[in-house]
C-alpha positions in Angstrom: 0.0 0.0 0.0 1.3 3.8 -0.7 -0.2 7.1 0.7 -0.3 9.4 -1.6 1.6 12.5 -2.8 1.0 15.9 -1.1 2.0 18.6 -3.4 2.9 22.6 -3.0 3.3 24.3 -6.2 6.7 26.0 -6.0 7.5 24.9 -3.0 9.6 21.7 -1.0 7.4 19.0 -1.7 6.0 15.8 1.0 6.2 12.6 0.1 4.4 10.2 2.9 5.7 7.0 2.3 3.8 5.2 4.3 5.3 1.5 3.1 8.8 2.5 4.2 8.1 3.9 8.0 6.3 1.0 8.6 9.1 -1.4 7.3 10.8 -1.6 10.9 7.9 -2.8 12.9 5.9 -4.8 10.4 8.8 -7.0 9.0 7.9 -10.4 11.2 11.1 -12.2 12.1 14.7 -11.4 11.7 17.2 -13.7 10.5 21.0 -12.7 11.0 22.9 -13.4 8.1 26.0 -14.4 11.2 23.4 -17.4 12.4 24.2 -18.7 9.1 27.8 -18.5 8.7 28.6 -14.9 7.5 31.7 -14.1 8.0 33.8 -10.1 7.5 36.6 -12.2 6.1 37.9 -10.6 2.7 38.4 -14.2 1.8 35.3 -16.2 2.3 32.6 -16.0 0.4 29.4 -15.3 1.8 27.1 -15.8 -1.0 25.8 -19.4 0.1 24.9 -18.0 3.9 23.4 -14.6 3.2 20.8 -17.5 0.9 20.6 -19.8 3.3 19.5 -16.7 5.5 17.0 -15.4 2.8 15.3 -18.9 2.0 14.5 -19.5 6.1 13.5 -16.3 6.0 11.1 -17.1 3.1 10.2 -20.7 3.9 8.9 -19.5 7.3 6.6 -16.6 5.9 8.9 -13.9 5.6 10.2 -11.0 7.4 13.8 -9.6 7.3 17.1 -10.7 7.0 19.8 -8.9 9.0 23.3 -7.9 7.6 24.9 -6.4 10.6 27.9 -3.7 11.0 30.9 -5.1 9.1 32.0 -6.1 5.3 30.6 -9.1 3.8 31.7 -10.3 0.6 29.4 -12.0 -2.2 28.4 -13.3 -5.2 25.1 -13.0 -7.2 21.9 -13.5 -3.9 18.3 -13.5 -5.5 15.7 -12.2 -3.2 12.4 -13.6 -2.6 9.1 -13.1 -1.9 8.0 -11.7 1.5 11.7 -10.9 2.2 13.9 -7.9 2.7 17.1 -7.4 3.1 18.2 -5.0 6.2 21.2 -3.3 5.8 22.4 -1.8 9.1 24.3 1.3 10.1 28.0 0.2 9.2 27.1 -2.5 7.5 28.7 -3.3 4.0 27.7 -5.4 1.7 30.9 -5.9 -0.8 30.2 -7.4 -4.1 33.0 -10.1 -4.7 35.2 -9.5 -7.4 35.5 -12.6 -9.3 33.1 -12.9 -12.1 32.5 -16.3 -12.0 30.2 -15.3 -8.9 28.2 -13.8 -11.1 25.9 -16.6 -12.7 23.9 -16.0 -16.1 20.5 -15.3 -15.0 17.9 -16.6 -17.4 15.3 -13.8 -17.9 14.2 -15.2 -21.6 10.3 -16.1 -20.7 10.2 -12.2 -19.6 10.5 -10.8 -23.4 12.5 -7.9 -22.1 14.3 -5.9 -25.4 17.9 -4.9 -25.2 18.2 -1.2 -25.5 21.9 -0.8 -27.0 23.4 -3.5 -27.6 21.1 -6.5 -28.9 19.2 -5.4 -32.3 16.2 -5.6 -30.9 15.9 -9.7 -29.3 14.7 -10.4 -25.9 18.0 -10.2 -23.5 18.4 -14.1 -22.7 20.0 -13.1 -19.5 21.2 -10.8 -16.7 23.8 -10.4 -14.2 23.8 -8.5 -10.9 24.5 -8.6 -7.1 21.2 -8.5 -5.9 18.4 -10.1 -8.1 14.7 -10.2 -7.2 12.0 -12.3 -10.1 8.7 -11.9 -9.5 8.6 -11.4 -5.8 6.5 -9.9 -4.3 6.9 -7.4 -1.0 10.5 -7.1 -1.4 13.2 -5.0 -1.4 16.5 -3.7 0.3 16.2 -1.0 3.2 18.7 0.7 6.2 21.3 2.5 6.5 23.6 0.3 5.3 25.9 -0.1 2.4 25.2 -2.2 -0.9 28.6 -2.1 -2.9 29.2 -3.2 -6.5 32.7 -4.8 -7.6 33.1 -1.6 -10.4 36.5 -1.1 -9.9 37.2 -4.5 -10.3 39.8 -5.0 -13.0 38.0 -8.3 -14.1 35.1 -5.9 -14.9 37.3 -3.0 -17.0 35.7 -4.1 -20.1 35.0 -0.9 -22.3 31.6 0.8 -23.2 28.9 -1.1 -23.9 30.0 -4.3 -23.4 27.8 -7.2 -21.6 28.9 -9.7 -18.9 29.1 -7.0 -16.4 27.0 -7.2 -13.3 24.8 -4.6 -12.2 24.1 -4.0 -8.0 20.2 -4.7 -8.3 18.1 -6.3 -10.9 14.3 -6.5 -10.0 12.4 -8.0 -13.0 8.5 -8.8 -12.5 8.2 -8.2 -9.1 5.5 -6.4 -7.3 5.6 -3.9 -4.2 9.4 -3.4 -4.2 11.2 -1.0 -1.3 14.1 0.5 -1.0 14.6 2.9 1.5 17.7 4.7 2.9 20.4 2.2 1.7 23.8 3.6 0.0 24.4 2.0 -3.3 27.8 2.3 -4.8 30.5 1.3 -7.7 28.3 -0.4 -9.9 29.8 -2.5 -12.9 27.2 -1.0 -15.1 23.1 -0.2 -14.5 23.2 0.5 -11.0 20.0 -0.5 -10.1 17.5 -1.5 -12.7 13.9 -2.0 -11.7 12.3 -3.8 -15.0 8.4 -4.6 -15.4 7.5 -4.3 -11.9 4.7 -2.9 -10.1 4.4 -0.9 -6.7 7.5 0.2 -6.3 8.7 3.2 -3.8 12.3 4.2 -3.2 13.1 6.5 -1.4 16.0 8.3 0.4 18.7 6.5 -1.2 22.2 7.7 -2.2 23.4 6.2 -5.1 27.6 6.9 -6.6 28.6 5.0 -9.4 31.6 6.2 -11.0 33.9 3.2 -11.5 32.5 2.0 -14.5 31.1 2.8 -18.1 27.4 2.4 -18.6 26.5 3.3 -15.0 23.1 4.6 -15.3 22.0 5.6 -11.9 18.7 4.3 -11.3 16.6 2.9 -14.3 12.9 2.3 -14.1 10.6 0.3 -16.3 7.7 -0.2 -13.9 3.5 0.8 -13.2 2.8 2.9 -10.2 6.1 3.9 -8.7 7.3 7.0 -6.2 10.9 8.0 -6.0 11.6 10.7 -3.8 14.3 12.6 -1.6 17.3 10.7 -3.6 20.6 11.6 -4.4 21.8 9.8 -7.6 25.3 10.7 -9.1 26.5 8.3 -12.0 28.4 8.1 -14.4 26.3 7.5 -17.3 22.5 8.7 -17.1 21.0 9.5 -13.8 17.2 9.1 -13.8 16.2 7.1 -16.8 12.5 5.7 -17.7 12.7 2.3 -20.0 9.8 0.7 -22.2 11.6 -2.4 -23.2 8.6 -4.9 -23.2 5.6 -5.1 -25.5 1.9 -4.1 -24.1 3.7 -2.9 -20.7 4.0 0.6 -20.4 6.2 2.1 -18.2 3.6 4.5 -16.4 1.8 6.3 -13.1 5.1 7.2 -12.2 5.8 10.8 -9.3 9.5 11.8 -8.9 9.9 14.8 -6.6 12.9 16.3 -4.3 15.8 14.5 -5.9 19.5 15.9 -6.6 20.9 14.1 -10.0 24.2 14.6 -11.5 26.0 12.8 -14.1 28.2 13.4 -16.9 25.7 12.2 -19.6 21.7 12.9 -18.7 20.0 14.2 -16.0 16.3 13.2 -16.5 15.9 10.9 -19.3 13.0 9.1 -21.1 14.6 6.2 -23.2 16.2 5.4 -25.4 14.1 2.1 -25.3 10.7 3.1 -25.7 8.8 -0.3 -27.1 5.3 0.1 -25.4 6.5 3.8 -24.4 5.4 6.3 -21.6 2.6 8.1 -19.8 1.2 9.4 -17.0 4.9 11.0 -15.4 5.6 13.9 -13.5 9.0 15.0 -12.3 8.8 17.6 -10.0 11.7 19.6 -7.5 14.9 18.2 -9.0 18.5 19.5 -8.9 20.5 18.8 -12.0 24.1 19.4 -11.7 27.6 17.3 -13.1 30.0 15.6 -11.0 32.4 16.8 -8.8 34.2 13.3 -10.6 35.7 13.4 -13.8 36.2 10.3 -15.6 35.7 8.3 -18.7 33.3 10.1 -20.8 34.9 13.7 -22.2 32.7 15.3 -25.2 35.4 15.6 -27.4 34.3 18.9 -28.6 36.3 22.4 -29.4 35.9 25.5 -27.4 34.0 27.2 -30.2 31.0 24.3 -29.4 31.5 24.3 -25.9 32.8 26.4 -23.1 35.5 24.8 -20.9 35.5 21.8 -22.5 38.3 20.3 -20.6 35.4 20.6 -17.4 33.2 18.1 -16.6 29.2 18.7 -18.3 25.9 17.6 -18.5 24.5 16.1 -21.9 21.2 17.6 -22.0 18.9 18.4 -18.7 15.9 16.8 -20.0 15.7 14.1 -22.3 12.3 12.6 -23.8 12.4 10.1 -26.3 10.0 8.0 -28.5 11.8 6.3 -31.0 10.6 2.3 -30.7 7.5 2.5 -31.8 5.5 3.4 -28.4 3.4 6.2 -27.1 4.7 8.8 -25.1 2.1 11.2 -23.3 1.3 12.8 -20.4 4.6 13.6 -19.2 4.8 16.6 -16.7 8.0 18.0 -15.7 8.1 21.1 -13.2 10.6 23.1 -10.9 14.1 22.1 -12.0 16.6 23.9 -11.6 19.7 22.2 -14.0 23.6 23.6 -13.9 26.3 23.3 -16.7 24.4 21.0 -19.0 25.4 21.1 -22.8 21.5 22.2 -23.6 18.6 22.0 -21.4 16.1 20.0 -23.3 16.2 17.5 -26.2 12.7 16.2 -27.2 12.5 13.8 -30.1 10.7 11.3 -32.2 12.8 8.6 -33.9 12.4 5.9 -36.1 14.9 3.5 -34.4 12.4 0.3 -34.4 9.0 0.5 -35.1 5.8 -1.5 -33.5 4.3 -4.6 -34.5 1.6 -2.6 -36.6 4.8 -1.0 -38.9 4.4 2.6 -37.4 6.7 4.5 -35.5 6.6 6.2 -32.2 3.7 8.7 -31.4 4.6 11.9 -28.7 2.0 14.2 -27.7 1.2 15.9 -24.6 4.1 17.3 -22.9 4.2 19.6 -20.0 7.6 21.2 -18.9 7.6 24.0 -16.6 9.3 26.3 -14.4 12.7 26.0 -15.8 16.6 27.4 -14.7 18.8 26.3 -16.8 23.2 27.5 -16.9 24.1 26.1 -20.5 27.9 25.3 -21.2 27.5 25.1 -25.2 26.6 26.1 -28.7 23.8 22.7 -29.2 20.0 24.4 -28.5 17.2 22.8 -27.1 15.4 20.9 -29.3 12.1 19.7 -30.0 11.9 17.0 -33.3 9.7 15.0 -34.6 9.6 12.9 -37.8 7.7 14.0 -40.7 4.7 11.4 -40.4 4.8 11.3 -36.8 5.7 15.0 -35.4 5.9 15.8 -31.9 2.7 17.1 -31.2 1.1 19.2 -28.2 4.4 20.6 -26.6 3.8 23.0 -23.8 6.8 25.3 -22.1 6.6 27.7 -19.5 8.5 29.9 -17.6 11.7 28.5 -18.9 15.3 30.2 -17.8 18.3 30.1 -20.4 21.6 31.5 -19.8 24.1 30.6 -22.7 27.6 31.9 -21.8 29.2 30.7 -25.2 28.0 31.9 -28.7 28.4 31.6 -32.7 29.8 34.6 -34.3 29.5 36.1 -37.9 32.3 34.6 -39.1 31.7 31.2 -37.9 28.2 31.2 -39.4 29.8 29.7 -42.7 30.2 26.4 -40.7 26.9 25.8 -40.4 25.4 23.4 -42.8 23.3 24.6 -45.5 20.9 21.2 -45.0 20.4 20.0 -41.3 21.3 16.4 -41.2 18.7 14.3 -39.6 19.6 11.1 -38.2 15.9 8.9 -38.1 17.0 5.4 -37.1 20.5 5.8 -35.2 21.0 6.7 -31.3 18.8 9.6 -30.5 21.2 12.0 -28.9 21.6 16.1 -28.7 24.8 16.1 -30.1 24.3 13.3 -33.0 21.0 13.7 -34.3 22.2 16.4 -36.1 24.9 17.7 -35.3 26.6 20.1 -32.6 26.3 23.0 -35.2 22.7 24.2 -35.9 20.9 27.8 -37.0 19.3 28.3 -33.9 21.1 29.3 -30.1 17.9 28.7 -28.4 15.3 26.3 -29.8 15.7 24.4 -33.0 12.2 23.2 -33.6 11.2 20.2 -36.4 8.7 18.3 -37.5 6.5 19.5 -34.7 2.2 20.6 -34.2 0.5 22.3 -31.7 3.5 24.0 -29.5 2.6 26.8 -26.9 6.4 28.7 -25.8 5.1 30.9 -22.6 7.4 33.2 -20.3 10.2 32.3 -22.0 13.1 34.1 -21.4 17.1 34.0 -22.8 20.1 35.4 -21.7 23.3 35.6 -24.0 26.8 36.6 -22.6 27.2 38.1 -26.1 25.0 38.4 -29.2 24.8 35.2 -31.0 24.8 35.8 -35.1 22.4 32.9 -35.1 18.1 33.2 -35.1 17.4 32.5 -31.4 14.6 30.1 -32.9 14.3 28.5 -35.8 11.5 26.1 -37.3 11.2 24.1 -39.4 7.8 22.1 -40.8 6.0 23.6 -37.6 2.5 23.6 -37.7 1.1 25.7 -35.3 2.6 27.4 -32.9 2.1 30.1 -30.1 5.3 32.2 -28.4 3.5 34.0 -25.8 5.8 36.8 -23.5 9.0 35.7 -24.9 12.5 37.8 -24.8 16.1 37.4 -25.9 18.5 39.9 -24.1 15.8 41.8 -22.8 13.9 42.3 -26.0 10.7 40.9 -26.9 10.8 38.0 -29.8 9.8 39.2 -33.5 9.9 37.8 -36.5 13.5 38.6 -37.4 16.3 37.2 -39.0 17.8 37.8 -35.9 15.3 36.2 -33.6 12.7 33.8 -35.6 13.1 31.7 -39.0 11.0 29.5 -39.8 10.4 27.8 -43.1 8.0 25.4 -44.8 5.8 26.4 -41.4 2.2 28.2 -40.4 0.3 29.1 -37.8 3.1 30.9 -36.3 1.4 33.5 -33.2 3.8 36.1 -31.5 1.8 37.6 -28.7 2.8 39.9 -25.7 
């Protein structure tokens, strides 16, 4: 059971999660994972007793299982049903580093689609420290310590490559908690919670910066809250997935969380089979890293400023480029530091569904925005030509851009945007880092309404401010560029092969 969400517009919001302050008292018994052998020895391997400890716990009608203050070393332990695992202050537990602890987890019967890697076929298996498969009233909470083998040298493969564990795996389980824990050094995913149901983390602190592919926390799930987290990874931060068929990932609140990372901040995709709805984001720091490692956007200084500093992709990342539906996405209240653009909004053509037709995007709410910029690459809202994005709605929306195109560079510009429709959807490789617009490139879109808009240049940029392109309707309501109101200028607003273009004060 969850309470539900209490919400002050504009200010700190309440999340009563009623699930995790009753975890401590309605829990049942408690099995020490010590009662069963565990041992803080750096060379035993605990794997077999921290099981032993979960399936008594199980086999008697659940409750919790205890690991105490101390380091515990282990391999691959699969949770079960009725069953959490209590992490206490001081408490560590270390995955090993041997990969052969690791086993191959068959996951085939769940039709789950790979998202980089695997051409779109079901993943056959999966890897990871702590794996939960269709259990029910699970999940990991205290103050304790849940620690992936990252760093391991065993694990040093390269980016995107497979056989590297993630720290939790939840597939097809249904009212998951986890509340309070720290979760570090992931190998990839840090913690991946994939076609579940009734899920609510909060408080967590997640670091994962040992690693490539070390998405913070990645949720594919129905009715979930995440709230008053701190996630900091190396590869995205928050990211929704849609990677099964006729499961959307949906009825989803986010609110109070602090995300940095070096690629995305808030991210819907890339995999986006069934697609999303019915998400709102709300009160959420985006910042980078006070770590810099592996990824550096090998960019000049003309595209980006300081490039030799850490950055943020893009802020806010929704994607529909499988073949689902993406709706109903609200996203309020951020405020989002030294990102390479704010937003990046598209419509791909990467798969398509089983009827032949590619993703659909419409109704999408983003609001009360602050966003520091750190490059040349707009926002950007695209669709494709038969599918555009459709019923876009910004609002009070902050840009400061501290870097700009001159006159003379305005020749490096391409004459014809490239447009890539079927490869990875991403700011800076859809098309291109150089484009005729320093605030909003706009594509293939209908129906957009640009309200309170206003954008702050360190110096004049030679470029339009906004520039669309096969725009069908559109209103820019109250919107100003260095303090002057928006007008249909060379200088401010191009559009072409577009109509239905308001301007109102």
């Amino acid at each position: 059971m969850m309470c539900p969400l209490l919400t002050l517009n504009r200010k700190p919001l309440l999340v009563f999660v009623c699930l995790s302050l009753m975890a401590t008292s309605v829990l049942g018994q408690s099995y020490s994972i010590r009662d069963f052998g565990a041992k803080t020895d750096s060379t035993f391997l605990n794997t077999k007793a921290i099981q032993k400890a979960i399936d008594k716990c199980h086999a008697n009608g659940g409750g919790e299982v205890v690991v105490p203050a101390g380091t515990f070393y282990t391999g691959t332990i699969f949770l079960k049903s009725n069953v959490y695992l209590h992490l206490m202050p001081g408490a560590v537990l270390q995955g090993s580093y041997n990969p052969a602890d690791y086993p191959e987890h068959d996951i085939l019967a769940a039709k789950k689609f790979g998202t980089i890697t695997h051409n779109g076929l079901y993943l056959t298996y999966m890897k990871a420290l702590v794996i939960a498969d269709k259990a029910t009233h699970t999940g990991i909470i205290g103050l304790g310590t849940l620690r992936g083998p990252g760093e391991g040298k065993a694990f040093q493969l390269g980016l995107n490559k497979d056989g590297k564990p993630k720290n939790i795996f939840f597939i097809g389980c249904q009212d998951v908690l986890l509340e309070g824990i720290r979760i570090l050094n992931s190998a990839q995913i840090t913690v991946s919670i994939s076609g579940c149901e009734r899920v609510t983390i909060n408080r967590i602190y997640l670091h994962s910066w040992v690693n490539w592919n070390c998405d913070g926390l990645d949720i594919d799930g129905k009715d979930v809250i995440i709230a008053n987290s701190i996630i900091d990874s190396e590869d995205d931060a928050l990211c929704f997935k849609s990677e099964y068929l006729a499961k959307f990932c949906e009825n989803i609140t986010v609110t109070n969380c602090v995300l940095s990372s070096i690629c995305n901040g808030i991210k819907f995709g890339t995999g986006s089979r069934s697609g999303f709805r019915n998400i709102t984001v709300t009160n959420c720091i985006i910042k980078k890293s006070d770590v810099n490692a592996f990824r550096h956007w090998d960019m000049p200084p003309s595209v980006v400023y300081k490039p030799e500093e850490t950055s943020v992709n893009c802020g806010i990342v929704i994607l529909g480029v499988d073949g689902g539906l993406v709706e109903n996405i609200n996203i309020s209240d951020i405020v989002m530091t030294d990102v390479l653009s704010p937003i990046f909004i598209r419509v791909g053509k990467r798969f398509v569904n089983p009827e032949q037709k590619p993703s659909v995007m419409r109704h999408i709410n983003i609001q009360n925005i602050r966003a520091e910029t750190r490059s040349i690459i707009p926002s950007i809202i695209a669709g494709l030509e038969e599918s555009p994005a459709e019923d876009i709605r910004l609002s009070n929306i902050r840009i400061a851009i501290p870097i700009r195109v001159s006159a003379d560079s305005l020749q490096t510009i391409p004459a014809v945007i490239p447009e890539s429709i079927k490869g990875y959807p991403e700011n800076r490789v859809t098309f291109g880092t150089k484009l005729p617009a320093s605030a909003f490139y706009i594509k293939h879109a209908k129906n957009l309404t640009l309200s309170d808009i206003t954008i702050t240049q360190s110096q004049p940029d030679a470029r339009s401010a906004f520039y669309l392109d096969d725009v069908v309707g559109m209103k820019l309501r109250t919107v100003t560029i260095d303090n002057k109101k928006l007008v249909k200028s060379e200088a401010m607003l191009v559009h072409k092969k577009s109509e239905q273009i308001e301007l109102i004060d």
